[in-house]
C-alpha beads as a LAMMPS data file, in Angstrom:
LAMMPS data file: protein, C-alpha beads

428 atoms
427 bonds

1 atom types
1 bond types

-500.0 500.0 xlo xhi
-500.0 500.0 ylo yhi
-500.0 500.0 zlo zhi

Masses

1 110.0

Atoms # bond

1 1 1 73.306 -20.180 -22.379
2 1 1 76.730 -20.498 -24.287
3 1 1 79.672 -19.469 -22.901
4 1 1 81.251 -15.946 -23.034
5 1 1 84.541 -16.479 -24.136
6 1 1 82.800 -18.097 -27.407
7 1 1 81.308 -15.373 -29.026
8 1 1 83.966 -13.069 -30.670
9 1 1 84.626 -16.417 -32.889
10 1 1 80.926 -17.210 -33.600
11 1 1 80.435 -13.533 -34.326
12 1 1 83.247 -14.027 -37.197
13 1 1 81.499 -17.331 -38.344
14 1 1 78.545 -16.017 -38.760
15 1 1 80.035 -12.429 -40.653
16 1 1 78.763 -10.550 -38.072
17 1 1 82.185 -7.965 -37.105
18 1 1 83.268 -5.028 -39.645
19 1 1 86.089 -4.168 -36.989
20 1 1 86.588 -4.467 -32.700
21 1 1 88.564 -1.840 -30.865
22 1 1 91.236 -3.210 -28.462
23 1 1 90.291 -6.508 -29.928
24 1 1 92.849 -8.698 -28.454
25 1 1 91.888 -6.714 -24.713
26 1 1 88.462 -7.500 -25.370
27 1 1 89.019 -11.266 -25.918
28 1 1 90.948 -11.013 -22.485
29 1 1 88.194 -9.828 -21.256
30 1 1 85.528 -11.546 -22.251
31 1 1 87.483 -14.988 -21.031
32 1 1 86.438 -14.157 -17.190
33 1 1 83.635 -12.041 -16.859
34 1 1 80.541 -10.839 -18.334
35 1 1 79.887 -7.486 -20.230
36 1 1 77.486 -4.359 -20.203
37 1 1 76.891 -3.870 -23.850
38 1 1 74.836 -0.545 -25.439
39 1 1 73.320 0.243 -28.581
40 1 1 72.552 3.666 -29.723
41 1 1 69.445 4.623 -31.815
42 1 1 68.366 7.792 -33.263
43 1 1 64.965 8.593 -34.165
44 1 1 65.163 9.586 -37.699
45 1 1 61.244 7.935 -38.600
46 1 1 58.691 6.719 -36.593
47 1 1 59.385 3.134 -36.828
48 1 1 62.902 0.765 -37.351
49 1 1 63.585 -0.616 -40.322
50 1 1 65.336 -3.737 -41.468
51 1 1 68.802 -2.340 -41.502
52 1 1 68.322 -2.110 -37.366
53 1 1 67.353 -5.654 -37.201
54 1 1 70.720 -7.162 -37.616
55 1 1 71.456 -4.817 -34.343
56 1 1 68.476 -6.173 -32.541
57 1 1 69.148 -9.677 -33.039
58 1 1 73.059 -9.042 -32.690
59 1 1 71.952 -7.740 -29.005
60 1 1 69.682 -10.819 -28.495
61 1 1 72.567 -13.240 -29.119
62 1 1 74.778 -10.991 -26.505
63 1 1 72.364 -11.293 -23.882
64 1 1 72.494 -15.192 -24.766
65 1 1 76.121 -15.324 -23.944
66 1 1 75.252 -14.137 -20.755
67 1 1 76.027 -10.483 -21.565
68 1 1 73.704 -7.455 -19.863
69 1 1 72.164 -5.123 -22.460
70 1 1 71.141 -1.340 -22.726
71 1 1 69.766 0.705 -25.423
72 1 1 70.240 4.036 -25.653
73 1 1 67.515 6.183 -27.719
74 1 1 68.715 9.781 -28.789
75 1 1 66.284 11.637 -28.261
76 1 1 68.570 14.567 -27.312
77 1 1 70.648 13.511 -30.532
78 1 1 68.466 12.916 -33.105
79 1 1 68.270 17.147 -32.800
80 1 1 71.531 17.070 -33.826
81 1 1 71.921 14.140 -36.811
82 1 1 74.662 11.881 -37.304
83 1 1 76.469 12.780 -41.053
84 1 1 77.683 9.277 -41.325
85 1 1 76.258 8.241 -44.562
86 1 1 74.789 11.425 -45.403
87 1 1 76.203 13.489 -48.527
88 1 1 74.161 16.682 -47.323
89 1 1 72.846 18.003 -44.281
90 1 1 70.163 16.250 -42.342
91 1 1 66.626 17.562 -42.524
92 1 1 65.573 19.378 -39.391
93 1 1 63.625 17.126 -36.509
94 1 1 61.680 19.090 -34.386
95 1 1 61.010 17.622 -31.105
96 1 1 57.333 17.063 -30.924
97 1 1 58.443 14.550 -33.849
98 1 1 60.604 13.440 -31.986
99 1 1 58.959 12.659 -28.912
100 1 1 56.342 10.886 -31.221
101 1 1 58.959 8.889 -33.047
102 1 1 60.340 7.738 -29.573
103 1 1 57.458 6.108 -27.830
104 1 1 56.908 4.302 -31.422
105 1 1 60.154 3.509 -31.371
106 1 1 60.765 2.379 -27.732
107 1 1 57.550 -0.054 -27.802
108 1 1 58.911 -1.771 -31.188
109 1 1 62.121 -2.771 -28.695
110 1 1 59.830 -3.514 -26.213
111 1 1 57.835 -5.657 -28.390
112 1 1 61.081 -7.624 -29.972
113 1 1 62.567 -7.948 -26.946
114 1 1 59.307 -10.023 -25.883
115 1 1 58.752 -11.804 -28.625
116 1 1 62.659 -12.761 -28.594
117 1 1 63.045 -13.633 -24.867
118 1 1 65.811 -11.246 -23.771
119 1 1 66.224 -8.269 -21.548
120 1 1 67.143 -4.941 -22.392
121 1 1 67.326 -1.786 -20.303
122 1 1 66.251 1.345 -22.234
123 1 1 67.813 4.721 -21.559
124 1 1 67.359 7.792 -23.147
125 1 1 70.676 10.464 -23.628
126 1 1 68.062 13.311 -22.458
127 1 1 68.728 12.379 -18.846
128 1 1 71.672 14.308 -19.189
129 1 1 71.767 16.162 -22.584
130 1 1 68.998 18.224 -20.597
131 1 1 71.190 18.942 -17.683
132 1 1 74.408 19.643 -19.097
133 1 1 76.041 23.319 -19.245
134 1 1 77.230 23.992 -22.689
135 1 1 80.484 26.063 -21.269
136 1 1 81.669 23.477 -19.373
137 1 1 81.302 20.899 -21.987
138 1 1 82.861 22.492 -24.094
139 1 1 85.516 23.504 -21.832
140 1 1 86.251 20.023 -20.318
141 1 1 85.268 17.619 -23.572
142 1 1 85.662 19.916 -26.148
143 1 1 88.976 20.447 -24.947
144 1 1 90.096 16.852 -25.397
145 1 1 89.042 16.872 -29.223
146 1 1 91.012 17.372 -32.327
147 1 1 89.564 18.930 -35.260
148 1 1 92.286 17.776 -37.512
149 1 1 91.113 14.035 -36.298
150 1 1 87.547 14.650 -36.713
151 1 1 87.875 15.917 -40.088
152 1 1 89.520 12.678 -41.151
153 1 1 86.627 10.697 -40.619
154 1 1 85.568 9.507 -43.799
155 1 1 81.941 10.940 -43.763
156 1 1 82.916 14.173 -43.056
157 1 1 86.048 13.987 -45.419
158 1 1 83.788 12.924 -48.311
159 1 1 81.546 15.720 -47.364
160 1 1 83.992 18.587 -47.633
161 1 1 85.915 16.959 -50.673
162 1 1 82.422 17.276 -52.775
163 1 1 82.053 20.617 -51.518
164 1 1 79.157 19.884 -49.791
165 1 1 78.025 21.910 -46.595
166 1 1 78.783 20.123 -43.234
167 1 1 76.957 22.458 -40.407
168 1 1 78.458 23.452 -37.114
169 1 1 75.501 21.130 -35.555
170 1 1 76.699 17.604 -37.679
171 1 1 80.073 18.282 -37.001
172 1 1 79.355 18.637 -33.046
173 1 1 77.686 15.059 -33.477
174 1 1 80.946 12.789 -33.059
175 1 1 81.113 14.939 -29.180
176 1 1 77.845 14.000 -28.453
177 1 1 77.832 10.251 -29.250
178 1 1 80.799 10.121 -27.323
179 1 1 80.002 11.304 -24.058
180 1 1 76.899 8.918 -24.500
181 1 1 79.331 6.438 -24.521
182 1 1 81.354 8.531 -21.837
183 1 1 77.737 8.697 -19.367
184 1 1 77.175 4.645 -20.070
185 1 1 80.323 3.682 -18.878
186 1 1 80.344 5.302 -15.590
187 1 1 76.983 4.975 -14.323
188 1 1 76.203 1.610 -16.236
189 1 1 79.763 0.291 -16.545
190 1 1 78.790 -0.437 -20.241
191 1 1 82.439 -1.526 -21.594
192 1 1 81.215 -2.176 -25.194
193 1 1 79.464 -0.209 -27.493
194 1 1 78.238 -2.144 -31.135
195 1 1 77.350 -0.067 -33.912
196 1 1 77.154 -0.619 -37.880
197 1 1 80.345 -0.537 -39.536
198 1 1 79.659 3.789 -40.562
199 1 1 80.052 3.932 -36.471
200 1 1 83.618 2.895 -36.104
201 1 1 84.867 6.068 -36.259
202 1 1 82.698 7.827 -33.464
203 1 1 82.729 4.783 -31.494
204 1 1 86.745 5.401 -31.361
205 1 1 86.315 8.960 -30.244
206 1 1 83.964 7.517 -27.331
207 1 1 86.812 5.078 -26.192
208 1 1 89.249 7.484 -26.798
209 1 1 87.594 9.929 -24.589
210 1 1 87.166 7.931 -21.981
211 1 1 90.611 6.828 -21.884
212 1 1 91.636 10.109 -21.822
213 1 1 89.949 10.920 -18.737
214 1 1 89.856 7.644 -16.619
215 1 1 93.313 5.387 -17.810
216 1 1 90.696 2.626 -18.691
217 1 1 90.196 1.013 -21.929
218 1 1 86.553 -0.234 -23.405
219 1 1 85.801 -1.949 -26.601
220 1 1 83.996 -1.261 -30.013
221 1 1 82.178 -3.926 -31.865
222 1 1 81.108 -2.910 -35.733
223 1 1 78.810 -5.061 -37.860
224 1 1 78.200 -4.692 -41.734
225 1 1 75.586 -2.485 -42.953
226 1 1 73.227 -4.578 -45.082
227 1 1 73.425 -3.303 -48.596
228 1 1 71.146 -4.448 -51.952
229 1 1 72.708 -4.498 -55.181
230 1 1 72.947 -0.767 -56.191
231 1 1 74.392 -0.127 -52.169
232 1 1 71.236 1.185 -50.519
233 1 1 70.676 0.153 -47.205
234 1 1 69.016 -3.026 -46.589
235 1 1 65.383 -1.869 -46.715
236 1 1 65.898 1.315 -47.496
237 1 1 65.592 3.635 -50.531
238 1 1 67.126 7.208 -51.109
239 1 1 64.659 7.760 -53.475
240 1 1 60.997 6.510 -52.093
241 1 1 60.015 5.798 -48.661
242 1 1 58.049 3.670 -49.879
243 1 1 60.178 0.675 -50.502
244 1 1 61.367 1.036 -46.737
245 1 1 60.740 -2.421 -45.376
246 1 1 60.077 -1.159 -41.587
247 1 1 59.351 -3.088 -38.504
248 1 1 55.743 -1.729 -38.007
249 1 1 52.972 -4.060 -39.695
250 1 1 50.944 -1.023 -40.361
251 1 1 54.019 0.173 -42.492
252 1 1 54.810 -2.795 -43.983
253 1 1 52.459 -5.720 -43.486
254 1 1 53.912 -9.647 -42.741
255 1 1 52.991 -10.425 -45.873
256 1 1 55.444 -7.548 -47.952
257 1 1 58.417 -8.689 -45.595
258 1 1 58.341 -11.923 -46.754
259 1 1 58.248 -11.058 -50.062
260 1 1 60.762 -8.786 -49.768
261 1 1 62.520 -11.390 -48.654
262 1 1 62.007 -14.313 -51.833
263 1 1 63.408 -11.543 -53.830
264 1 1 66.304 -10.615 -52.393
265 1 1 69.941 -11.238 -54.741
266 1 1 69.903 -15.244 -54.392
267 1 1 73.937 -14.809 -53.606
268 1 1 72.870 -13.005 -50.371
269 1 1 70.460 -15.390 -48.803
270 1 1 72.858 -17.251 -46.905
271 1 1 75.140 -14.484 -45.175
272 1 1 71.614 -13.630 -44.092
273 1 1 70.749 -16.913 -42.481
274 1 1 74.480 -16.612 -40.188
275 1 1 73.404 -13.339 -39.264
276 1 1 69.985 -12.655 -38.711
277 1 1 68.802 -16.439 -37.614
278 1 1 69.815 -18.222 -34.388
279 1 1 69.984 -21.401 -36.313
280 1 1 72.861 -23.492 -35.590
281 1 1 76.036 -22.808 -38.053
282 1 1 76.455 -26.917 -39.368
283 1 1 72.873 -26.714 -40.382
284 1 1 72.975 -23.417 -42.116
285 1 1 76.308 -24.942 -43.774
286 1 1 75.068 -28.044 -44.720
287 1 1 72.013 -25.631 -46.504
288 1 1 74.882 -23.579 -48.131
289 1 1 76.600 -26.675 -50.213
290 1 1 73.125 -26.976 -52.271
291 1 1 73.172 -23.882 -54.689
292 1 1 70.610 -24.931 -56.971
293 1 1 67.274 -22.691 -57.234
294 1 1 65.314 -25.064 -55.680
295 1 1 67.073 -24.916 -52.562
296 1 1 67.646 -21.045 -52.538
297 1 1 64.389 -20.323 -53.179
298 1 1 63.534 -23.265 -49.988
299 1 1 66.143 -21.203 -47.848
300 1 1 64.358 -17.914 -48.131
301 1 1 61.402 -19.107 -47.610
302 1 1 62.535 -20.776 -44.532
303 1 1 64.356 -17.226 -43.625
304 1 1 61.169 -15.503 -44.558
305 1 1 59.300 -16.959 -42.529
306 1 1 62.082 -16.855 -39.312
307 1 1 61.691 -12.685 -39.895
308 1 1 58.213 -12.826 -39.724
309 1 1 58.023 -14.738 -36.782
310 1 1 60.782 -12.531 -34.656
311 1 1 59.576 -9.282 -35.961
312 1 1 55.381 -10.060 -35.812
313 1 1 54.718 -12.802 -34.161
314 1 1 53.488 -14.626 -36.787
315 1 1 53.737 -17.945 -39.171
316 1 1 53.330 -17.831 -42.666
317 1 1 51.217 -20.695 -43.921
318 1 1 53.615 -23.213 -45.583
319 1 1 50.898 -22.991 -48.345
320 1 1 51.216 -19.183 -48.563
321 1 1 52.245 -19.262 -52.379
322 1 1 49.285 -18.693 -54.580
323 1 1 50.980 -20.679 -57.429
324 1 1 48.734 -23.689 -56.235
325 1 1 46.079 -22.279 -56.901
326 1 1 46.322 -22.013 -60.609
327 1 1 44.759 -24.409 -62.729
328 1 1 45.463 -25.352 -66.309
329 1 1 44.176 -22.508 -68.075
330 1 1 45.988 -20.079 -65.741
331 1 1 42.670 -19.315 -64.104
332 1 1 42.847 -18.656 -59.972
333 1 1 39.862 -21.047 -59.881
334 1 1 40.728 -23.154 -56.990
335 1 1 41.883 -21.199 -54.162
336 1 1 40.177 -21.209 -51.219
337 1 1 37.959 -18.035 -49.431
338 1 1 39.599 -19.275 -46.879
339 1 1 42.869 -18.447 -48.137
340 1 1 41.744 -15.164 -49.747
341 1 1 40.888 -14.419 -45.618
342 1 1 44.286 -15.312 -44.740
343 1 1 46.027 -13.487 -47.750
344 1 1 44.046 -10.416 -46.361
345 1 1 45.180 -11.038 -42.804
346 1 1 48.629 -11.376 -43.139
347 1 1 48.538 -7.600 -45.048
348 1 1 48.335 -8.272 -48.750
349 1 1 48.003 -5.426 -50.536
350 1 1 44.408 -4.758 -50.484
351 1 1 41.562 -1.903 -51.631
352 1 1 38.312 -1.351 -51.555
353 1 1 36.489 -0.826 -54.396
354 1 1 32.980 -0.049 -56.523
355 1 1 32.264 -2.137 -59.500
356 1 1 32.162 -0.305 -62.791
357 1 1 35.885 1.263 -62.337
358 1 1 38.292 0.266 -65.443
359 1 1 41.476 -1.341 -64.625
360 1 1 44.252 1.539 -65.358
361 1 1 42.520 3.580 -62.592
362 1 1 42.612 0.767 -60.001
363 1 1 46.135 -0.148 -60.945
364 1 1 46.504 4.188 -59.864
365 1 1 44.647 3.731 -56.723
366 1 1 46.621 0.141 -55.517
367 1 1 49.711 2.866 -56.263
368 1 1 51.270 -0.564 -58.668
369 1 1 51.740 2.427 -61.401
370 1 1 52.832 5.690 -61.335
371 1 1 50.698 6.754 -64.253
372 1 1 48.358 6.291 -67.235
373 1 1 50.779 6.415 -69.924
374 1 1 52.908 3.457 -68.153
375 1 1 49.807 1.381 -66.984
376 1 1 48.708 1.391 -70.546
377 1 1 51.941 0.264 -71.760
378 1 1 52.486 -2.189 -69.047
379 1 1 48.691 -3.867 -69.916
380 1 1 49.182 -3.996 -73.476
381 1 1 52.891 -5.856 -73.194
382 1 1 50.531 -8.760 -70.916
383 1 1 51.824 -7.433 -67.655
384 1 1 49.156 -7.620 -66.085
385 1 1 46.665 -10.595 -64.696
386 1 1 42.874 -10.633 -63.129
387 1 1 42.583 -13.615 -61.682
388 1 1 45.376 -15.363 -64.013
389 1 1 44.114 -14.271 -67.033
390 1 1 46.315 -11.673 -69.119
391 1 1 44.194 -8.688 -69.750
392 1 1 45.566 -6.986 -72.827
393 1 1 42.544 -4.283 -73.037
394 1 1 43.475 -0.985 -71.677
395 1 1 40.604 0.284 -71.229
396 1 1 39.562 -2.811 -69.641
397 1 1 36.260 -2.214 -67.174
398 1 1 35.420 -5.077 -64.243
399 1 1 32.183 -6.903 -63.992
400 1 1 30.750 -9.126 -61.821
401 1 1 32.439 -11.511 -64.281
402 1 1 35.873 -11.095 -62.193
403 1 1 34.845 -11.641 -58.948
404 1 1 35.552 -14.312 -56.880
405 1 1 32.824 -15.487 -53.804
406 1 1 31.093 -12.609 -55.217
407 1 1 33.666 -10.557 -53.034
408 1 1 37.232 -10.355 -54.540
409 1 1 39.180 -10.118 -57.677
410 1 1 43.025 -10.830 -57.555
411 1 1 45.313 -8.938 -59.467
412 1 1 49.153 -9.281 -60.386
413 1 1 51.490 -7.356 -61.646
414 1 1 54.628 -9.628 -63.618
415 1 1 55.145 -12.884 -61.490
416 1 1 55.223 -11.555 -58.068
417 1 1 53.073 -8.754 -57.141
418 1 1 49.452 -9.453 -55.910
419 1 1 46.768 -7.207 -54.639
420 1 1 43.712 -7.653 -54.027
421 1 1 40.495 -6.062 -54.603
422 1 1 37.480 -5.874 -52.170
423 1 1 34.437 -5.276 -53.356
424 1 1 31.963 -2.848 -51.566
425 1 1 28.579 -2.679 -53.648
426 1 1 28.145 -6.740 -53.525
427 1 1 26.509 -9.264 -51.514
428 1 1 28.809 -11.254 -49.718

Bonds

1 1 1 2
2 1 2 3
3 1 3 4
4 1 4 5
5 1 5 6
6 1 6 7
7 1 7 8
8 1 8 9
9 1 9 10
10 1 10 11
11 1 11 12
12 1 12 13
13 1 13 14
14 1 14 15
15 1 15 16
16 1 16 17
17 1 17 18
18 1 18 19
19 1 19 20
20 1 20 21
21 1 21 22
22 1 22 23
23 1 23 24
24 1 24 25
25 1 25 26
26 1 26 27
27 1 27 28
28 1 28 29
29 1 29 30
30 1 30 31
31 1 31 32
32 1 32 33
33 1 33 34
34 1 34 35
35 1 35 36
36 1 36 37
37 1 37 38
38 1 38 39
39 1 39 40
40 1 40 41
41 1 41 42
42 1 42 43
43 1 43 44
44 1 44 45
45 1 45 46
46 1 46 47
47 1 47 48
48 1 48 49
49 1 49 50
50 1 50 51
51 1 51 52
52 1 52 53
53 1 53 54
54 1 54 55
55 1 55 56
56 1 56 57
57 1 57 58
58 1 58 59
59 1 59 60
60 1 60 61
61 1 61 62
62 1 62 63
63 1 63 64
64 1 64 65
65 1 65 66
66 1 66 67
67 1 67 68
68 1 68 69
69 1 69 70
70 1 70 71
71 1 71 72
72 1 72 73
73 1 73 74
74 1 74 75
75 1 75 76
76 1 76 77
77 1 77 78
78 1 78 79
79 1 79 80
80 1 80 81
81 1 81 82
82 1 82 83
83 1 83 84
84 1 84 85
85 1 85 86
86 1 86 87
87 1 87 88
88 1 88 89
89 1 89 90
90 1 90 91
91 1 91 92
92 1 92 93
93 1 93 94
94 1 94 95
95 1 95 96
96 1 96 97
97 1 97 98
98 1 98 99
99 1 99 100
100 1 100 101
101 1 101 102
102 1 102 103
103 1 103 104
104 1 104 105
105 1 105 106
106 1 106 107
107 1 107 108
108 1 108 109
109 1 109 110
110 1 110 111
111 1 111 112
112 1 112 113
113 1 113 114
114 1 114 115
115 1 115 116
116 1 116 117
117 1 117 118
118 1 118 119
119 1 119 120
120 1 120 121
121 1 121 122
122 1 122 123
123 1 123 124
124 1 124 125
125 1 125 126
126 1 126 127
127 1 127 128
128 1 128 129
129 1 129 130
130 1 130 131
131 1 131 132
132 1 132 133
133 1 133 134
134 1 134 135
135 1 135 136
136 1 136 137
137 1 137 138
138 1 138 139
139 1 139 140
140 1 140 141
141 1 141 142
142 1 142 143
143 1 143 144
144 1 144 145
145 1 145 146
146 1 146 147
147 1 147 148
148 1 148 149
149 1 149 150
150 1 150 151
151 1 151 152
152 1 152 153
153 1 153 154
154 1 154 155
155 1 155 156
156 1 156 157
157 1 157 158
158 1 158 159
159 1 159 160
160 1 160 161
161 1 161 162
162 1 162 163
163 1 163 164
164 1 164 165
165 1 165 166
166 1 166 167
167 1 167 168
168 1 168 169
169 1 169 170
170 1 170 171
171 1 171 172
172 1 172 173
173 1 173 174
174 1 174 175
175 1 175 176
176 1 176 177
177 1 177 178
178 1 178 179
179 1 179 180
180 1 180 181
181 1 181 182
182 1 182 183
183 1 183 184
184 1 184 185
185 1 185 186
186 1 186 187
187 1 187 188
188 1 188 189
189 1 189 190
190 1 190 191
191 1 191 192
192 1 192 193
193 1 193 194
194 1 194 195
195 1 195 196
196 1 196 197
197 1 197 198
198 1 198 199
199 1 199 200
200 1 200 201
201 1 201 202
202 1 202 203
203 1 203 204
204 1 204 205
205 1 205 206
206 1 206 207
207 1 207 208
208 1 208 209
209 1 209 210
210 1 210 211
211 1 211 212
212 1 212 213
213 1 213 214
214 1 214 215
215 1 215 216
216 1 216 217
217 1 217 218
218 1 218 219
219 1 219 220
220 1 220 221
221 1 221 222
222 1 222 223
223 1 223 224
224 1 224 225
225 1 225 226
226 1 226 227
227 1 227 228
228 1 228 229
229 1 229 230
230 1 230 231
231 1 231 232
232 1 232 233
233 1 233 234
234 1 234 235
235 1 235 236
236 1 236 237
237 1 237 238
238 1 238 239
239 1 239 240
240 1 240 241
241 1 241 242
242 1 242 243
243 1 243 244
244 1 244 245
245 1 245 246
246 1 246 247
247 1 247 248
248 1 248 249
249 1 249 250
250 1 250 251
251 1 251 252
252 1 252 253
253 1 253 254
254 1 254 255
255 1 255 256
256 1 256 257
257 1 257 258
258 1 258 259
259 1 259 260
260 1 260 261
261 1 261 262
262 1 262 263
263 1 263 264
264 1 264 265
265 1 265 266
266 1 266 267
267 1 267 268
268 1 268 269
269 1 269 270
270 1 270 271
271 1 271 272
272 1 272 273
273 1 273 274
274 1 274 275
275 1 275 276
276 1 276 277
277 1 277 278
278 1 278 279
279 1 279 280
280 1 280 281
281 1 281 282
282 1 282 283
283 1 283 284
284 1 284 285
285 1 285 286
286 1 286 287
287 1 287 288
288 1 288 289
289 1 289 290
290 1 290 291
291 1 291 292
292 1 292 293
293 1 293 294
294 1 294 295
295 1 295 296
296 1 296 297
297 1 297 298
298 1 298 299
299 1 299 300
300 1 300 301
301 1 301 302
302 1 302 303
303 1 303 304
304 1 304 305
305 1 305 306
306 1 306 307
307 1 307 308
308 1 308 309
309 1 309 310
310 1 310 311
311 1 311 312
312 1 312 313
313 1 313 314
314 1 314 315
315 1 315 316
316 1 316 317
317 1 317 318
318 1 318 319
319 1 319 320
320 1 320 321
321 1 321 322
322 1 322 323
323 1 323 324
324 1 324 325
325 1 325 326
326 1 326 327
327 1 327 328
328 1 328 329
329 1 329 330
330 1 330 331
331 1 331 332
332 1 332 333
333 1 333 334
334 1 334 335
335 1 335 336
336 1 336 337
337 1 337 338
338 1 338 339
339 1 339 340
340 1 340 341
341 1 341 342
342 1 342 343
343 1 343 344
344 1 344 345
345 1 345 346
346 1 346 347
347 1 347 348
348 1 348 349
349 1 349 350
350 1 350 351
351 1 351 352
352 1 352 353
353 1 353 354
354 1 354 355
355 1 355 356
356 1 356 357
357 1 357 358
358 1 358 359
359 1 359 360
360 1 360 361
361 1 361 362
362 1 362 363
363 1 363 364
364 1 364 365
365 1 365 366
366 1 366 367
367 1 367 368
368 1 368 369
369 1 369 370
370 1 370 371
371 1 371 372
372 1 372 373
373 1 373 374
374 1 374 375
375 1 375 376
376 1 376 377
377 1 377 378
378 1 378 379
379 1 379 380
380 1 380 381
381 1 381 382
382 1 382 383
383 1 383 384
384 1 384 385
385 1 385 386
386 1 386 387
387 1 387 388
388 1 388 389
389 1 389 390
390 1 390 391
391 1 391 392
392 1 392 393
393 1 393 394
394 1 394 395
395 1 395 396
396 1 396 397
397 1 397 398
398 1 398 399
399 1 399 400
400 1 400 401
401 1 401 402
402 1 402 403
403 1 403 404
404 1 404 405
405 1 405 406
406 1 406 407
407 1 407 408
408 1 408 409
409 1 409 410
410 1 410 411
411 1 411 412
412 1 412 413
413 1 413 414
414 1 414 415
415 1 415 416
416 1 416 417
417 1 417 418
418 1 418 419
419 1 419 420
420 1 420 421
421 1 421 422
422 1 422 423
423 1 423 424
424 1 424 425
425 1 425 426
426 1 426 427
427 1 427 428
């Protein structure tokens, strides 16, 4: 276990803080005793995604330094939605779904937290959401509020300055998450709350509050939201769920994370490795001064694999690739049933299949095109391989001539995609 007073500055290193409240108090703090620390989650899906990662292995470094840890799941506030981030309002949750979404949700912690070696103490904001008496909150917290403050945050400024409707219910949201914070501190004495960087704001209405009403200070610790090139989310997609990369191996299998991961903007990889690895900062450095493709494409792979491993459980084969298995003609000749097993394991995209279907309606059913016109196109230009061969024939049929082990047939779409087919009307 490090020591406490260290890990403001290896936070920094490793580009881990947007922004700390009462910084400079916080550092005081931190010098002679330990904290309670609390993360918030809202149950929005049915499963985490990678975005919450960072704040799941920002918590397990915490408890390293020595720190105690709660989470707090929303189920009362997920009802409610937070508009940080959100140009319009929030779909309505119902809480059945929500009650689903937090069991899910509260095992995948459970699960990390195993896999990871820390403790964390789970508490959900129902245990007094469900008690409280609406006059006298707002009588005695609403009171201690200003609208004018509230409407500055960014989120909601945005919202109103694009004439876009903010409900009553969002704009309650900053009162909520702060008497979360508010509740934690006084029967948890949780001093620190750590949130991604679109949480600064309420997190400095929850230590405002409780200033207000006790004379003490506590501390807010932001960390950057992961963004891809066009400023989605890390994992995430506004436009298809789809391309969520979520925590759940029956959502997205061990084998789409880590290739989600090789193909990630080569510039990022290493702001990745400081914050989402434990590995020590010299050898993550010393990885850094090599920029050449050889070694970023080494680097994910090694980071790849460190996801899958925290997240699943699992180790990727170093032989994983199926580029070995190629040989001079192109032809996936020499790779191994074996590995087709472990491909198949580790969640490659897989279907099951009749012989005597023609190739643009399997490339429908594997959902790698959204329709005929484009899969035609996309065969004809060569973009698409059985087995290594280009197949330039649209209306292209399969035989027993494709499979492999009189089982399989591999397909890929451009350099990276694989799926694979399963046969159901052959002898194994």
């Amino acid at each position: 276990m490090i020591l406490n007073k260290n890990f403001i500055d290896d936070l920094y290193n490793r580009k881990l803080i947007y922004k700390i409240s009462n910084e400079k108090e916080l550092k005081e703090y931190i010098n002679n005793k330990n904290l309670n620390i609390y993360c918030g989650y809202d149950l929005t899906y049915d499963s985490l995604h990678i975005g919450h990662l960072l704040s799941l292995t920002l918590l397990k470094r915490l408890y390293n330094y020595g720190n105690k840890i709660f989470i707090l799941i929303g189920d009362s506030t997920s009802l409610i939605g937070d508009p940080s981030f959100k140009n319009k309002n929030r779909k309505i949750i119902f809480k059945d779904e929500i009650n689903k979404f937090k069991k899910k949700i509260i095992d995948q912690i459970k699960k990390f937290s195993y896999i990871n070696k820390f403790e964390v103490n789970i508490i959900n904001n129902s245990e007094w959401f469900n008690k409280i008496n609406i006059i006298n909150f707002i009588y005695y917290i609403g009171n201690l509020f200003s609208i004018k403050k509230i409407i500055n945050n960014k989120f909601i400024k945005k919202r109103l300055e694009n004439n876009n409707n903010i409900s009553f219910k969002e704009f309650s949201y900053v009162l909520l998450q702060s008497y979360d914070f508010l509740k934690m501190y006084k029967q948890n004495n949780v001093k620190l709350q750590i949130g991604g960087s679109d949480q600064f704001s309420n997190i400095n209405f929850g230590i405002n509050l409780i200033y207000k009403l006790y004379n003490k200070k506590v501390f807010g610790l932001t960390f950057p939201i992961l963004t891809d090139k066009k400023g989605f989310k890390l994992g995430k997609s506004n436009i298809n769920k789809k391309k969520i990369i979520w925590l759940d191996k029956e959502k997205t299998t061990p084998y789409e994370l880590y290739q989600y991961i090789l193909n990630i903007e080569d510039n990022k990889i290493f702001d990745l490795f400081k914050m989402l690895t434990f590995y020590d900062l010299n050898y993550i450095y010393e990885l850094e001064k090599n920029k050449n493709i050889d070694n970023i494409i080494k680097c994910k792979k090694i980071l790849a694999n460190h996801l899958v491993k925290i997240i699943y459980e699992k180790n990727i084969n170093k032989n994983f690739s199926l580029n070995k298995s190629y040989n001079k003609n192109n032809n996936i000749i020499n790779i191994s049933k074996k590995k087709i097993n472990y491909l198949i394991n580790i969640g490659i995209n897989k279907i099951y299949l009749k012989l005597g279907i023609n190739l643009i309606d399997t490339l429908l059913k594997l959902d790698v095109i959204k329709s005929k016109s484009k899969a035609k196109n996309i065969i004809i230009s060569g973009g698409i391989k059985i087995n290594g061969n280009k197949i330039f024939d649209f209306k292209y049929k399969f035989t027993k001539n494709d499979l492999l082990y009189d089982k399989y047939t591999i397909i890929i779409k451009g350099k990276k995609k694989y799926y694979i087919i399963i046969w159901k009307n052959t002898i194994i």
